[in-house]
FIFI-365902 format. One record per residue: residue in three letters; x, y, z of N, C-alpha, C, O, CB in turn. Coordinates in nm, 2 decimals. Each point is the difference from the previous one (the first is absolute). Glycine has a CB too. Example, Ala and Ser with C-alpha at 12.3 -4.5 7.8 and 13.67 -1.06 7.14 Angstrom:
% residues 2
("ALA",(1.32,-0.57,0.78),(-0.09,0.12,0.00),(0.09,0.12,0.00),(0.10,0.00,0.07),(-0.29,-0.12,0.05)) ("SER",(0.15,0.23,-0.19),(0.09,0.11,0.00),(-0.08,0.11,0.08),(0.05,0.11,0.01),(0.07,-0.17,-0.23)) 
% end
This chain:
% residues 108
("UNK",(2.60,-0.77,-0.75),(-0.10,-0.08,-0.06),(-0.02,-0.12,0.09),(0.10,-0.08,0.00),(-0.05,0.17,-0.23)) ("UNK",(-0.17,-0.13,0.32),(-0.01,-0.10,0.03),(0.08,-0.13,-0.12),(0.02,0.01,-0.11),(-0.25,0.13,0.26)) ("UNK",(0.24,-0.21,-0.08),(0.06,-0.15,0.01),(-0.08,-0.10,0.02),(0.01,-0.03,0.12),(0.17,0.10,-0.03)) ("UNK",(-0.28,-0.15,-0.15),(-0.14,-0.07,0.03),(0.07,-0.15,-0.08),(0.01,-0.01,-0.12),(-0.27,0.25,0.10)) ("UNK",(0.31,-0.34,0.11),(0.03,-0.11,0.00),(0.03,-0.11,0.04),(0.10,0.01,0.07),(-0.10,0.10,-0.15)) ("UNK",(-0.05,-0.22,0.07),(0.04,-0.08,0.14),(0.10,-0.11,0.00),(-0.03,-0.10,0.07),(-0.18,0.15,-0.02)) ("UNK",(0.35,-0.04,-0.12),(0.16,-0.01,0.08),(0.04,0.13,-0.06),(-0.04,0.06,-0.09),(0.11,-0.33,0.10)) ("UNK",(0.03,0.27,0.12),(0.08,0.11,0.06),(-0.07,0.10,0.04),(0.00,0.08,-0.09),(0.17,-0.12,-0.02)) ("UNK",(-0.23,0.06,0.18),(-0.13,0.06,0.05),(0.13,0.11,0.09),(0.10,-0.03,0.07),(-0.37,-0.20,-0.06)) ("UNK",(0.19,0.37,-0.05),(0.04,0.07,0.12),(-0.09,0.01,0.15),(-0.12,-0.06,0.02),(0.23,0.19,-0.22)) ("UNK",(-0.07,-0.09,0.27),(-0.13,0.02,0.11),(-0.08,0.11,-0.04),(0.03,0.11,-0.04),(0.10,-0.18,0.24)) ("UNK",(-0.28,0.00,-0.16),(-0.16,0.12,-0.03),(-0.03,0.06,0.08),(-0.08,-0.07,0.05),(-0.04,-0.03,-0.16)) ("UNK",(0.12,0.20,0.18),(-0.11,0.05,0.09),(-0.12,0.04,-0.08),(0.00,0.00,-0.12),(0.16,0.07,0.27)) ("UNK",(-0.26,-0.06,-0.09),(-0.16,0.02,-0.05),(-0.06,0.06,0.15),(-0.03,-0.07,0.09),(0.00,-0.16,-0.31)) ("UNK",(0.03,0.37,0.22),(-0.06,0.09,0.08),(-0.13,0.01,-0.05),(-0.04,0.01,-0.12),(0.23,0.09,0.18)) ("UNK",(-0.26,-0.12,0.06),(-0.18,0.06,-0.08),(-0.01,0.11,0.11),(0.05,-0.03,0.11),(-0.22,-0.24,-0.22)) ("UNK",(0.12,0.38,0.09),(0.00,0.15,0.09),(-0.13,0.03,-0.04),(-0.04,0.01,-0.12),(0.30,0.09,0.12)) ("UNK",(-0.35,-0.07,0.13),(-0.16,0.09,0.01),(0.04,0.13,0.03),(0.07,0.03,0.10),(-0.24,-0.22,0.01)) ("UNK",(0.13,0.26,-0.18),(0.06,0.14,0.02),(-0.16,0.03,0.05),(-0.11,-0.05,-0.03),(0.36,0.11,-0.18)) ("UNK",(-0.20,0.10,0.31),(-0.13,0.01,0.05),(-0.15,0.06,-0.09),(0.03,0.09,-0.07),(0.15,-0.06,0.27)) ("UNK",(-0.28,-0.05,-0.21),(-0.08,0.08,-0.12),(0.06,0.16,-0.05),(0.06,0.09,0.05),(-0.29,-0.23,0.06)) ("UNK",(0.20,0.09,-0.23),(0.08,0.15,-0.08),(0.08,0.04,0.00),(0.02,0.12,-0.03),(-0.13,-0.05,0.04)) ("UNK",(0.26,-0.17,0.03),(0.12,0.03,0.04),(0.09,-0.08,-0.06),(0.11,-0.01,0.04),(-0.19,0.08,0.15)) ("UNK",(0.02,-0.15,-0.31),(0.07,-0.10,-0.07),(0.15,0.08,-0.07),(0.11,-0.04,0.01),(-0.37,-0.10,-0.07)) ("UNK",(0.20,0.25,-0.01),(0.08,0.10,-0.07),(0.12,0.00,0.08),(0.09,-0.07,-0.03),(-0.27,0.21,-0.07)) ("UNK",(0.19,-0.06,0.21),(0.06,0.08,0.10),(0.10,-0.19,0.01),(0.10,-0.01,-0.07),(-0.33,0.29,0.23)) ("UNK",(0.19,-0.37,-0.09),(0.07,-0.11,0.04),(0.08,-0.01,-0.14),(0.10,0.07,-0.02),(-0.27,-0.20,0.22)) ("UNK",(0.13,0.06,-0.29),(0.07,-0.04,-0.11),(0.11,0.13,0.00),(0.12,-0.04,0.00),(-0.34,-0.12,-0.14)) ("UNK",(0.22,0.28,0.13),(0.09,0.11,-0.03),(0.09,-0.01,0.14),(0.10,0.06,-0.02),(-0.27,0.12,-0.15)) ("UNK",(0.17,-0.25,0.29),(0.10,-0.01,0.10),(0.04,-0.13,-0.07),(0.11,0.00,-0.05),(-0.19,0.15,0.28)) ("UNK",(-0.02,-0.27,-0.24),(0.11,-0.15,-0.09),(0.08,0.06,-0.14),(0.10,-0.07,-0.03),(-0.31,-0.16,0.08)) ("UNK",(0.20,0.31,-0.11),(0.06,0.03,-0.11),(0.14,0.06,0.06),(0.11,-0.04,-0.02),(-0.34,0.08,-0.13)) ("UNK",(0.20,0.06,0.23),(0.14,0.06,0.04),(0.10,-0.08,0.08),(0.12,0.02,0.01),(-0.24,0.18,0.00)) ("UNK",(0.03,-0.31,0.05),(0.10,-0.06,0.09),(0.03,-0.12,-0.15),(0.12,-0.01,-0.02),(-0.23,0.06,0.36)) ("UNK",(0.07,-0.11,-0.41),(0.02,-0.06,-0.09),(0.13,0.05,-0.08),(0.06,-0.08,-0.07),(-0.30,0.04,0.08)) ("UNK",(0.28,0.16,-0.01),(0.12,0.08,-0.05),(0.12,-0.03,0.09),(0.11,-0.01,-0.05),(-0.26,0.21,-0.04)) ("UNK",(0.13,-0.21,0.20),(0.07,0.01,0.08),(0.06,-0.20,-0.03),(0.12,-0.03,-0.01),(-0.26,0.30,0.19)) ("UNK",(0.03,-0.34,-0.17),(0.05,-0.16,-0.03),(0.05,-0.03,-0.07),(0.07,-0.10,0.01),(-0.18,0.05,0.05)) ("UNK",(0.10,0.14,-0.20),(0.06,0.00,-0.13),(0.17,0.00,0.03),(0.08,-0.08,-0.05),(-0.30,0.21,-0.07)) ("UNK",(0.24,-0.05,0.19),(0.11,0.03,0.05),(0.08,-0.17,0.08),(0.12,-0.03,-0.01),(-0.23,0.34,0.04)) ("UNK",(0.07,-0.35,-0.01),(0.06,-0.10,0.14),(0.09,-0.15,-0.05),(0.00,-0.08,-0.09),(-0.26,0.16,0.22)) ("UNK",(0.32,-0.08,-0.06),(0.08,-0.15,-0.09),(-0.15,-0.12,-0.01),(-0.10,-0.02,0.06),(0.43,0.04,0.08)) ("UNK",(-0.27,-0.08,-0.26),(-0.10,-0.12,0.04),(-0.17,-0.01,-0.12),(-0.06,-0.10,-0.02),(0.18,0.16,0.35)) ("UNK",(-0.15,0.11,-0.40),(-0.07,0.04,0.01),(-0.03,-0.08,-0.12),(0.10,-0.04,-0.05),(-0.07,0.25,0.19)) ("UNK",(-0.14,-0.25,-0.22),(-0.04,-0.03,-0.14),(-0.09,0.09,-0.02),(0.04,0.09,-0.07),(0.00,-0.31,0.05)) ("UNK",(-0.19,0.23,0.07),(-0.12,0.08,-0.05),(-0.07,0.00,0.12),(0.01,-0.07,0.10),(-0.02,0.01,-0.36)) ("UNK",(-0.10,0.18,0.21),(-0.11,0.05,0.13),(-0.11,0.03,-0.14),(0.04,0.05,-0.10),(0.14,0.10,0.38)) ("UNK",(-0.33,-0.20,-0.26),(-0.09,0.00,-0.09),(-0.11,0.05,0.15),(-0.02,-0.07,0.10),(0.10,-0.13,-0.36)) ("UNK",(-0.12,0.31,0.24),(-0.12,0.09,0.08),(-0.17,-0.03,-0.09),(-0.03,0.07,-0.10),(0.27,0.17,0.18)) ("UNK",(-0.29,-0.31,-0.04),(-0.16,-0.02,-0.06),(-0.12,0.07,0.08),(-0.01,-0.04,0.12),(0.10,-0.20,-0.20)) ("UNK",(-0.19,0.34,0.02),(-0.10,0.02,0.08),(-0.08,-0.05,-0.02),(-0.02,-0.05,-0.11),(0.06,0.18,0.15)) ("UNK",(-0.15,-0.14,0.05),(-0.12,-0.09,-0.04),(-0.11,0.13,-0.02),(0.01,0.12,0.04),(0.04,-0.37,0.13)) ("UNK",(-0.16,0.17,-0.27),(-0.06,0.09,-0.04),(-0.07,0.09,0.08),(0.00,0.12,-0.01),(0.01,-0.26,-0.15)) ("UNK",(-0.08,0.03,0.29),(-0.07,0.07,0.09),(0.00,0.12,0.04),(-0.09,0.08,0.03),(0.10,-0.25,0.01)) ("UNK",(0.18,0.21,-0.02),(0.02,0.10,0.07),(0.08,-0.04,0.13),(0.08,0.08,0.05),(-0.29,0.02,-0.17)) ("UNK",(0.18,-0.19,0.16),(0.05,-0.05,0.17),(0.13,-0.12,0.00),(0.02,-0.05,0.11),(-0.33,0.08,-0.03)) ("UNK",(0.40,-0.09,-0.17),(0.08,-0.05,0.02),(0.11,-0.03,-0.17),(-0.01,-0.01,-0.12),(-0.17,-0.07,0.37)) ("UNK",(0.28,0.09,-0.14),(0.17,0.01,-0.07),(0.04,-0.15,0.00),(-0.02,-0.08,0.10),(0.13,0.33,0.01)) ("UNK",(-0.04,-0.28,-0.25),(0.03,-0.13,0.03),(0.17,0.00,-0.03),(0.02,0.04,-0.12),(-0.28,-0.16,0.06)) ("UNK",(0.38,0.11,0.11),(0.12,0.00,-0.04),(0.06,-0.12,-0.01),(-0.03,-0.10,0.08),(0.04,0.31,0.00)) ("UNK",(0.07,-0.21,-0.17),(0.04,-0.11,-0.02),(0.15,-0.01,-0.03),(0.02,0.03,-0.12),(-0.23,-0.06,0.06)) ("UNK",(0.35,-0.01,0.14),(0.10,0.01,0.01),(0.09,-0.09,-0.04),(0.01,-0.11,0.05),(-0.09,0.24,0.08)) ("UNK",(0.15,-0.09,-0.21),(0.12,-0.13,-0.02),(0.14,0.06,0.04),(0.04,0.12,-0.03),(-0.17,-0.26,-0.19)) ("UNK",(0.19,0.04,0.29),(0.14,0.04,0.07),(0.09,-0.14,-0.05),(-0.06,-0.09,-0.04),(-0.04,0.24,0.29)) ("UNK",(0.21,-0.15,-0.26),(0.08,-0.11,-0.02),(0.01,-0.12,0.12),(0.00,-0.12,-0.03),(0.11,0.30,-0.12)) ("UNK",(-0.12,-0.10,0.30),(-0.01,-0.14,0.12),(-0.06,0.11,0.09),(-0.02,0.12,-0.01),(0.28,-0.34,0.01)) ("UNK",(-0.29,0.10,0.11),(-0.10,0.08,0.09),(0.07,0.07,0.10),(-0.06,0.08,0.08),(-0.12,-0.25,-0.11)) ("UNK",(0.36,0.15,0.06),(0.07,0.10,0.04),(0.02,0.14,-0.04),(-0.05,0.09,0.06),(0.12,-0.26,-0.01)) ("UNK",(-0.04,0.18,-0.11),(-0.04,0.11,-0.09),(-0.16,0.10,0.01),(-0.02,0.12,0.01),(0.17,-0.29,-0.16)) ("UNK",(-0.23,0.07,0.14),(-0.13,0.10,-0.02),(-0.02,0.00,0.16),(-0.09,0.08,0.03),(-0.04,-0.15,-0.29)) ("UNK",(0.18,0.01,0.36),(-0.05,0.04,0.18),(0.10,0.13,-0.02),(-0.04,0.12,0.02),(0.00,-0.40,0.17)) ("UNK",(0.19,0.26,-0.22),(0.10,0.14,0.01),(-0.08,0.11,0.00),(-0.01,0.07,0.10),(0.20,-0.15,-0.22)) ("UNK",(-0.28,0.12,-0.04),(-0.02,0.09,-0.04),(-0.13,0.06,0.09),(-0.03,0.12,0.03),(0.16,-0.21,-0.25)) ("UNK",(-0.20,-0.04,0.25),(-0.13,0.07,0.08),(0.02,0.04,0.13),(-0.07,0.08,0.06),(-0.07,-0.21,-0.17)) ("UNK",(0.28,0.06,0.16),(0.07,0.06,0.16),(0.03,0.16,-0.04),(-0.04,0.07,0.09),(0.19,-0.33,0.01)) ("UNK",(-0.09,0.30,-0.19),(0.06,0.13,-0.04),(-0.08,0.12,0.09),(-0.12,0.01,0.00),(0.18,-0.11,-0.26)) ("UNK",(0.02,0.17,0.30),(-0.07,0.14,0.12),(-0.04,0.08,-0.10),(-0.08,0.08,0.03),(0.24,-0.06,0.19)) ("UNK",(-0.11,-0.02,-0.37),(-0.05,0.07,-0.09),(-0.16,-0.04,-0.06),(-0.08,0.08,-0.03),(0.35,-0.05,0.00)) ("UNK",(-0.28,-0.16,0.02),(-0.19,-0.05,-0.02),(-0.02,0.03,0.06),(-0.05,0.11,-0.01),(-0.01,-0.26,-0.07)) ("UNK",(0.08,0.10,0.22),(-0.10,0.01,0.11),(-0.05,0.19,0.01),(-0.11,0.03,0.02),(0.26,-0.29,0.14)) ("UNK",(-0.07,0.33,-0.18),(-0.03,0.14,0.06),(-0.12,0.01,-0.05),(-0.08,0.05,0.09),(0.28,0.06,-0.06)) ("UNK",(-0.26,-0.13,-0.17),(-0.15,0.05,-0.04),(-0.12,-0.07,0.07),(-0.12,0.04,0.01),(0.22,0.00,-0.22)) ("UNK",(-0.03,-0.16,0.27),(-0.12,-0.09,0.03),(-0.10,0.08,0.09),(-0.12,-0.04,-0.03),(0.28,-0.18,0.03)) ("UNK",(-0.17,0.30,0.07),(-0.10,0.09,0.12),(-0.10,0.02,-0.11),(-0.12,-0.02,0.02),(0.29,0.18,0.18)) ("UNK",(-0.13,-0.10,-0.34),(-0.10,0.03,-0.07),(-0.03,-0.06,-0.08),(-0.10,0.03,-0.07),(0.13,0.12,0.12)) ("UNK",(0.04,-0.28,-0.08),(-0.07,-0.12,-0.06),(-0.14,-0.03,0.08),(-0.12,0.00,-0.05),(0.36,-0.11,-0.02)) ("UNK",(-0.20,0.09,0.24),(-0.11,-0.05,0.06),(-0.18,0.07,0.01),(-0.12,-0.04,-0.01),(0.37,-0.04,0.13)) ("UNK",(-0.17,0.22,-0.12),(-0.12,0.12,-0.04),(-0.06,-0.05,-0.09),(-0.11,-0.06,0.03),(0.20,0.26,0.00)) ("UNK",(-0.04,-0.20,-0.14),(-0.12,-0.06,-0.13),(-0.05,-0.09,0.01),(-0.11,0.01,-0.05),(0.18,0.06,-0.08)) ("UNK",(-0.04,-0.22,0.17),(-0.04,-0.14,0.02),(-0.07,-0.07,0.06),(0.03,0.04,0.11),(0.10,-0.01,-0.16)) ("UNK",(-0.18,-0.09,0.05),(-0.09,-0.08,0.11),(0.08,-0.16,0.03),(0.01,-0.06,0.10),(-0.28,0.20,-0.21)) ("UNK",(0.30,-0.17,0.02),(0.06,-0.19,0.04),(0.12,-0.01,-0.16),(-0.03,0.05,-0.11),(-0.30,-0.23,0.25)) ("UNK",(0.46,0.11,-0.09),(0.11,-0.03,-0.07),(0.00,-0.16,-0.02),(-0.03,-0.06,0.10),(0.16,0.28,-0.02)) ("UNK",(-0.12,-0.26,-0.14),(0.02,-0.12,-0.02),(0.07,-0.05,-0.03),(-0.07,-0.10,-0.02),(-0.03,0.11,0.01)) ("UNK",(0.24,-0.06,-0.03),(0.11,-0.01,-0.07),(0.05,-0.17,0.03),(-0.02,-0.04,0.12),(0.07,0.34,-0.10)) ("UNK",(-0.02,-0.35,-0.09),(0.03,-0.16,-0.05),(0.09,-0.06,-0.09),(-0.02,0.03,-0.12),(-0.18,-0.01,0.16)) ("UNK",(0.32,-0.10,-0.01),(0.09,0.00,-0.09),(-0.08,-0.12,-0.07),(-0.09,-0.06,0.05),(0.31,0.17,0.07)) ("UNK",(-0.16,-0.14,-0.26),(-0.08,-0.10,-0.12),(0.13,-0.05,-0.07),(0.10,0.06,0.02),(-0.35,0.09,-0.09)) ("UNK",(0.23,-0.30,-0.03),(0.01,-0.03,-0.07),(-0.09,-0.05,-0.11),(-0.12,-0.02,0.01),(0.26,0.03,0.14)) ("UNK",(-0.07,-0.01,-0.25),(-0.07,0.02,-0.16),(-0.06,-0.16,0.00),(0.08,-0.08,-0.03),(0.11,0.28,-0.13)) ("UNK",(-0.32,-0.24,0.18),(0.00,-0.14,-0.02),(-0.04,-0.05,-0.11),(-0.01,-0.12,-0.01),(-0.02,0.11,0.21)) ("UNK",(-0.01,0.10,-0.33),(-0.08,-0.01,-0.09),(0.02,0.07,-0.14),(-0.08,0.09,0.02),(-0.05,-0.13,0.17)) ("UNK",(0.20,0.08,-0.36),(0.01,0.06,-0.03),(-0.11,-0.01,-0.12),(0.03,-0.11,-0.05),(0.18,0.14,0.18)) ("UNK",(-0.32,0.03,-0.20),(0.00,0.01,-0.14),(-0.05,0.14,-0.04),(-0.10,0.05,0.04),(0.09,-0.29,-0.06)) ("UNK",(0.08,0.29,-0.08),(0.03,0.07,-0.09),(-0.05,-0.01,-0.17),(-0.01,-0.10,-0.07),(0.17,0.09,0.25)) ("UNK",(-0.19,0.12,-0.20),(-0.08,0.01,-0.16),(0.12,-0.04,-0.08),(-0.02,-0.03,-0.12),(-0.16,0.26,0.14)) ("UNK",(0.26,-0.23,0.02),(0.17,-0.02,-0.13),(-0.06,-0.18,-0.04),(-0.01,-0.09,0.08),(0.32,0.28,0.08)) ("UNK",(-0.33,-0.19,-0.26),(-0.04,-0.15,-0.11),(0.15,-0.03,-0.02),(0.03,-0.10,-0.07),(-0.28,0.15,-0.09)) 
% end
């Protein structure tokens, strides 16, 4: 379950991914599988996969406990191997680490 707060903040990544036309499906089902695989990794808290309605972009959103941890896991010869066909489906990755600068919530 994401963690949305701002002390003790884990580290965010926020990937935004253009998958190529009509290939949104196909990309998100390689972030999902490799998403299984992060689940796995020390360090890990949550992975939230969003499509856009359009059809043409993935938004992920990652929380890890430190940012050693989340470079380990993306160095891994095990992510990396799908990447050839990540790139097939995609057109542009974006990826950006964040902090929470802002919270509100429906909880009264």
């Amino acid at each position: 379950m994401p963690q949305i707060q701002t002390r003790q903040q884990p580290v965010t990544q926020i990937t935004i991914i253009e998958s190529e036309p009509g290939r949104q499906e196909e990309a998100l089902s390689v972030m999902a599988e490799r998403a299984q695989f992060m689940a796995r990794q020390p360090g890990f808290i949550s992975i939230s996969l969003h499509r856009s309605l359009d059809g043409r972009r993935i938004v992920n959103y990652v929380q890890w406990q430190n940012r050693e941890l989340l470079h380990a896991a993306h160095q891994s010869p095990e992510f990396r191997k799908e990447w050839r066909r990540f790139d097939q489906v995609t057109d542009d990755i974006d990826p950006h680490l964040y902090e929470v600068a802002h919270v509100l919530d429906g909880a009264r």
